[in-house]
C-alpha positions as CSV (number, residue, x, y, z in Angstrom):
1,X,0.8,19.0,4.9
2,X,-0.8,15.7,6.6
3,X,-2.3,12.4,5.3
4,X,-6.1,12.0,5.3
5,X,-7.4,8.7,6.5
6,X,-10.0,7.6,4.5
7,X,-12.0,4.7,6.9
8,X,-14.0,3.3,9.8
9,X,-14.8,5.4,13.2
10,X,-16.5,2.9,15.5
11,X,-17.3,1.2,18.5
12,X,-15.4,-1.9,19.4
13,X,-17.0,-3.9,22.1
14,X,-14.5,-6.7,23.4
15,X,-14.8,-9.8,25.4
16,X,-12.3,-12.3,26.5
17,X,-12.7,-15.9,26.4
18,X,-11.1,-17.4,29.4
19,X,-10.6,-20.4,27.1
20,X,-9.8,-21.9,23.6
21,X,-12.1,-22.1,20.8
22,X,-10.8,-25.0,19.3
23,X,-12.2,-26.9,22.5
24,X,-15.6,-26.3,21.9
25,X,-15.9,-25.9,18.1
26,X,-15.5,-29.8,16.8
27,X,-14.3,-29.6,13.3
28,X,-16.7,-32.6,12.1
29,X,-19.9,-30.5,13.2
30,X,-19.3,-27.1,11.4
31,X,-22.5,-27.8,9.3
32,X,-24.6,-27.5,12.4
33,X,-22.3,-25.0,14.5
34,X,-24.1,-24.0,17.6
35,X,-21.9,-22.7,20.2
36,X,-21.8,-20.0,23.0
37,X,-18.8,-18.5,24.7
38,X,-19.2,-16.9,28.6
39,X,-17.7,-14.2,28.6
40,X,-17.2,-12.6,31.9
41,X,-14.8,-9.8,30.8
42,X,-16.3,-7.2,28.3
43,X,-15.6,-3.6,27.7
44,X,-16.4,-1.0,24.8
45,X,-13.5,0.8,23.7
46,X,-13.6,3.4,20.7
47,X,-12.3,2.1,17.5
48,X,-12.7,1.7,14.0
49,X,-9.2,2.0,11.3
50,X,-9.7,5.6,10.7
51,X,-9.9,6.3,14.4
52,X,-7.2,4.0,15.4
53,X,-4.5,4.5,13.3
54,X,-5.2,8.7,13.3
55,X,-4.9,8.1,17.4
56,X,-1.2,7.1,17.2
57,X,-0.3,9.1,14.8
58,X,-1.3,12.3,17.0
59,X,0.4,11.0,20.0
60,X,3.8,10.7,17.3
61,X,2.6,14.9,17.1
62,X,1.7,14.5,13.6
63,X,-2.0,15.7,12.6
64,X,-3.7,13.6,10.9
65,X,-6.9,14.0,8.6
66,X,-10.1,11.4,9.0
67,X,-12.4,11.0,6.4
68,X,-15.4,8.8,7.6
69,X,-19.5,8.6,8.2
70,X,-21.1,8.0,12.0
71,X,-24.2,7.9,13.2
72,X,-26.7,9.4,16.0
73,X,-24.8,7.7,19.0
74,X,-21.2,9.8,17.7
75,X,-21.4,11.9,20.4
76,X,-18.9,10.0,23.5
77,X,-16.6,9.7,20.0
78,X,-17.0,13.1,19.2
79,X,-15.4,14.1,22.8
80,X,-13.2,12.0,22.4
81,X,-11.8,13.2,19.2
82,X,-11.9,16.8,20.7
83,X,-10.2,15.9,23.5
84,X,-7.4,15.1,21.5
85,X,-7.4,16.9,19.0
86,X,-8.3,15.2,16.1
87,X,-10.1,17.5,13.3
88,X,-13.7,16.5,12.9
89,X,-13.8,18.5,9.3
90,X,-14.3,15.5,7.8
91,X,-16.4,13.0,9.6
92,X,-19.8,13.2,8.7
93,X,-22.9,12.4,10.7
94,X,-25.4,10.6,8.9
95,X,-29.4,10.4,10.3
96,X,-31.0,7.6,11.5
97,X,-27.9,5.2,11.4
98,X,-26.1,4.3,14.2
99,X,-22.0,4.4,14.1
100,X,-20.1,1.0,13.2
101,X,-20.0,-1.1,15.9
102,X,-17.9,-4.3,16.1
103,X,-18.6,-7.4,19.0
104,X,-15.0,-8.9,18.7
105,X,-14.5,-12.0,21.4
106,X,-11.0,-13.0,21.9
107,X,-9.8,-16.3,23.6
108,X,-6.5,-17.8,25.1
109,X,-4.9,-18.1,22.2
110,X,-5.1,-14.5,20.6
111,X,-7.9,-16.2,18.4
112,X,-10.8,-13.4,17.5
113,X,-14.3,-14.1,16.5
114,X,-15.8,-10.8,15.2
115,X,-19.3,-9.6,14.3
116,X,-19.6,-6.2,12.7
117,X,-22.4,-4.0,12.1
118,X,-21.3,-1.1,9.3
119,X,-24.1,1.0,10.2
120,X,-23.0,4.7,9.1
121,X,-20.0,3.9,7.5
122,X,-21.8,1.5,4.5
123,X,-22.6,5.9,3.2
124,X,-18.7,6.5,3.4
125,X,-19.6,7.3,-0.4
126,X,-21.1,10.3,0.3
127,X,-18.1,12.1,1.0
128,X,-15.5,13.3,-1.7
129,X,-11.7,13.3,-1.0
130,X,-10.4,17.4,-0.9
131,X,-8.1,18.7,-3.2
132,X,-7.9,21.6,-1.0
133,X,-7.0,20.6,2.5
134,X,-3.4,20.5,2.1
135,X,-3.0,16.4,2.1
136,X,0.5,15.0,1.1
137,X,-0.6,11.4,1.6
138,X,-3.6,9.6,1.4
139,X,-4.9,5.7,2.9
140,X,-7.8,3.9,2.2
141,X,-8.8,1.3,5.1
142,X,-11.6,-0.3,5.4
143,X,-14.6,1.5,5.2
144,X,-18.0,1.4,3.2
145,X,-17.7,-1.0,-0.3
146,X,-18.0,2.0,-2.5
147,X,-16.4,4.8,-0.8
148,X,-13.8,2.6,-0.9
149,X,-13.6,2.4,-4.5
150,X,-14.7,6.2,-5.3
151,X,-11.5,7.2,-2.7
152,X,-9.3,5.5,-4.2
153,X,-10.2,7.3,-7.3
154,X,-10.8,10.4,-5.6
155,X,-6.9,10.6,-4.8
156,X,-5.4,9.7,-8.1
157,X,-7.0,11.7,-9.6
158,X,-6.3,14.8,-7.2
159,X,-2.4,13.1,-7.8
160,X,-2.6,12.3,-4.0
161,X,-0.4,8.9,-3.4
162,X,-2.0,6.9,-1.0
163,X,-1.7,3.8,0.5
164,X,-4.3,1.1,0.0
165,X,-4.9,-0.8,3.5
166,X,-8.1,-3.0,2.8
167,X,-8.4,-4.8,5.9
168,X,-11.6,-6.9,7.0
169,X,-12.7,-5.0,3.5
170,X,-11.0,-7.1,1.5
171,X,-13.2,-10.0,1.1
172,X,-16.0,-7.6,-0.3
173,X,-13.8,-6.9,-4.0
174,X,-13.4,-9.2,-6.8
175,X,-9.7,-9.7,-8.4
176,X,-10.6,-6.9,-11.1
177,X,-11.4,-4.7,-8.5
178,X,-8.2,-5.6,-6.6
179,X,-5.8,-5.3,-9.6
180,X,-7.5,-1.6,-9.5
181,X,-7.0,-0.3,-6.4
182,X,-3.2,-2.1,-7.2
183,X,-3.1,0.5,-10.3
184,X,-4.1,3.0,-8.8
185,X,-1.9,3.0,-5.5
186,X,1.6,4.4,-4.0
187,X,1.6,1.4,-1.5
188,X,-0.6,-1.8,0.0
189,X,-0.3,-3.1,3.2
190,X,-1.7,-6.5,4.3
191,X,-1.5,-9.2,7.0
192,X,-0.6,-12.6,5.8
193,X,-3.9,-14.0,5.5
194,X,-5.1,-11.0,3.4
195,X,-1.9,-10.9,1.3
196,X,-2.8,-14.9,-0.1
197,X,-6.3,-13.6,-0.5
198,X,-4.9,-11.0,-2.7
199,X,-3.2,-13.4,-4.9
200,X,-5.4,-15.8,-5.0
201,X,-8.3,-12.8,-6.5
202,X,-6.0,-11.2,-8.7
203,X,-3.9,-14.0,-10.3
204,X,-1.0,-11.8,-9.0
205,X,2.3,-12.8,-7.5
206,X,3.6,-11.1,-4.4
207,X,6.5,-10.0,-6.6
208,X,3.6,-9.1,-9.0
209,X,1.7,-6.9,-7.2
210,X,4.6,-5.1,-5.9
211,X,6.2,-4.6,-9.0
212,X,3.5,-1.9,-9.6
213,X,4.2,-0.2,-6.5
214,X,6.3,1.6,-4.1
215,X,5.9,-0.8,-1.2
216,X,3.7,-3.7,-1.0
217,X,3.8,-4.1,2.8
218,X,2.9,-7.8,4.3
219,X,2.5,-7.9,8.3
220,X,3.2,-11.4,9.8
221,X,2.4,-11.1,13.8
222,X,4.9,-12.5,15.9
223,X,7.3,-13.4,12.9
224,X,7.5,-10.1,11.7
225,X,6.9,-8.4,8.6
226,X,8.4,-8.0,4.6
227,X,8.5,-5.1,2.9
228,X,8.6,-5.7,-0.8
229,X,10.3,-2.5,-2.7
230,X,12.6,-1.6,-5.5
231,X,12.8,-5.5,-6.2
232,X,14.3,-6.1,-2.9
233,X,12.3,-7.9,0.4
234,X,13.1,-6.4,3.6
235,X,12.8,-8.9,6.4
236,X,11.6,-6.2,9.1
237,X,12.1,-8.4,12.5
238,X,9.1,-8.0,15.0
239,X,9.5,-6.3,18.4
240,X,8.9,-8.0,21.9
241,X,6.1,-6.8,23.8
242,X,6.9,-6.6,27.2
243,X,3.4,-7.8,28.1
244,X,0.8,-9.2,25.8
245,X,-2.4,-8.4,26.6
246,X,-4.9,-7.5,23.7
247,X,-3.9,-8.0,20.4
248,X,-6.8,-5.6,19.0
249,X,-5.5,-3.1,16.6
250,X,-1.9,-3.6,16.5
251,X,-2.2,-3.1,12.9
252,X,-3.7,0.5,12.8
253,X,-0.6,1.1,14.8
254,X,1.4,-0.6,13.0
255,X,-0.1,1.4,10.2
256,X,0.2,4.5,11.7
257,X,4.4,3.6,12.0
258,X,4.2,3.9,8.4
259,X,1.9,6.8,7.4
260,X,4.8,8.3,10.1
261,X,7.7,7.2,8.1
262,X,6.2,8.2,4.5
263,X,5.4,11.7,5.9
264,X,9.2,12.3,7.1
265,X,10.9,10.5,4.6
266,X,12.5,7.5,6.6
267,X,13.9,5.1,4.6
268,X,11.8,1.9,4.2
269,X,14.0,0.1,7.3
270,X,13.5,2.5,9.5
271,X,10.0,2.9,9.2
272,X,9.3,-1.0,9.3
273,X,11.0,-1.3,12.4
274,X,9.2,1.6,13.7
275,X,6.0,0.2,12.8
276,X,6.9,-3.2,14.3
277,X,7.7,-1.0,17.4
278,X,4.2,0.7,17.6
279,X,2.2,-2.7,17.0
280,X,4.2,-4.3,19.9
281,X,3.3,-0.9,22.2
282,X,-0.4,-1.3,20.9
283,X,-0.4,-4.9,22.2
284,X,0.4,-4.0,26.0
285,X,-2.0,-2.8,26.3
286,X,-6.4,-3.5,26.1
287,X,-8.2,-1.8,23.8
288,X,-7.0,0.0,20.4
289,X,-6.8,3.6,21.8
290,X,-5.5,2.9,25.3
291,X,-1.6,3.0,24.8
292,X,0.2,6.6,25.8
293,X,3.6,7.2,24.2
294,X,5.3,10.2,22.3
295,X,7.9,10.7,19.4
296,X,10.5,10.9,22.2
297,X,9.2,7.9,24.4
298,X,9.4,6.1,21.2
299,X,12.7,7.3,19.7
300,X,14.3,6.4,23.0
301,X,12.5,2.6,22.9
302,X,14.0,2.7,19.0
303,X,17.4,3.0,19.7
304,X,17.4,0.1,22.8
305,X,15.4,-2.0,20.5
306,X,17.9,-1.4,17.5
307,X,20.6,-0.1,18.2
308,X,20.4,3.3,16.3
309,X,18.7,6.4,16.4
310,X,15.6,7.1,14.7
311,X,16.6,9.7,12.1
312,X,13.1,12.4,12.1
């Protein structure tokens, strides 16, 4: 029994800004914004939700599913994935598209500018969610507008609870749509930008929204995150990184934490904090695939960072 992650593979290309943004984008000239950051740092890592947050959960020894669309350029992914043994059954190669590639610059302050080209994923659609494949859990991150939409279907109607991450998605749905993909969902988890979004499209309150839910899951960077369940809001306090160097993907593993926690039935403290434990790991180090650790590595970090022992 695993989870199938339903969501982006792709390219992340990532350069550093060796200053500040707000220095060189005047907030009275937006209507004519014109500007260009040297970059002299740049590197391409392999990214992309799916791929990302199905990375850590291998390294945890769990072995996770990814549902997703690439292009003619897969290949250095498709090594990659074999190399560490992430399935390929599901990932889907589609001709004459390239995979998703993303140009994310980040400066000084942890600010990111990001341009994304979908490429293969916008034909997620294409492919169905099994019945068959022995999937406990399901997530649907971001990903192509309406494989988005037909996944979520896909897995309750195959009575598979999943989790409903939309990410850099969420923009592309209107508050109907929203208030669907709330229906229809176990659990949502959002940043703190995305989680006002939400409200603000659905006409929802926080209490609202998780109301019809499990978990409604808000991440809050260096403040930490809630976790809204059973009527109660667990303040989950974040973890220190012992070095910050590239905030890129902290929430796939921060994701990962709690596709970890729902699959061995941790209580909803334990597997925030673990989650806030694998974001701040992600974060020392670059890239969104670049971080080595393993279930004991991190139950040994869990019990200096809290006290007590992770319970798996």
């Amino acid at each position: 029994m695993t989870a199938l992650i339903c969501g982006s593979i792709a390219y992340d290309n990532i350069m550093v800004f060796p200053g500040r943004f707000r220095d060189h984008i005047l907030p009275d000239q937006i209507h004519i914004l014109n500007v260009a950051f040297l970059v002299p740092e740049m590197r391409r890592e392999f990214g992309g939700c799916a791929g990302n947050i199905a990375y850590t959960l291998t390294l945890l020894g769990e072995a996770p599913l990814v549902m997703a669309t690439v292009g003619s350029d897969f290949s250095p992914y498709q090594a990659r994935l074999d190399s560490l043994g992430i399935s390929r059954r599901f990932v889907m190669e589609v001709s004459g598209t390239l995979t998703a590639q993303a140009y994310i610059t980040t400066d000084l302050d942890d600010n990111q500018i990001t341009a994304f080209h979908p490429g293969a994923m916008d034909h997620a659609h294409v492919q169905a969610v099994p019945r068959d494949a022995g999937i406990r859990i399901g997530m649907v991150s971001p990903d192509g507008r309406q494989g988005m939409l037909d996944h979520a279907e896909q897995f309750a109607a195959a009575g598979i609870p999943f989790m409903f991450d939309p990410g850099q998605g969420l923009p592309m749905f209107d508050g109907e749509a929203l208030r669907h993909f709330i229906e229809l969902a176990r659990w949502v988890a959002v940043n703190d930008y995305e989680a006002q979004l939400l409200k603000e499209r659905t006409g929802m309150t926080e209490q609202q929204i998780a109301s019809s839910l499990d978990a409604l899951v808000i991440t809050r960077g260096a403040e930490g995150s809630r976790i809204l369940t059973g009527g109660e809001v667990l303040e989950i306090p974040a973890v220190r990184a012992r070095e910050v160097l590239d905030p890129t993907g902290c929430g796939d593993a921060y994701r990962a934490g709690l596709l970890f926690g729902l699959l061995n039935g941790l209580d909803w403290p334990a597997t925030g904090r673990l989650a806030a434990l694998l974001g701040s790991r992600k974060i020392e180090h670059r890239g969104t695939q670049n971080h080595h650790l393993s279930l004991n590595s991190v139950s040994e970090a869990f019990r200096a960072e809290f006290g007590h022992a992770l319970e798996v």
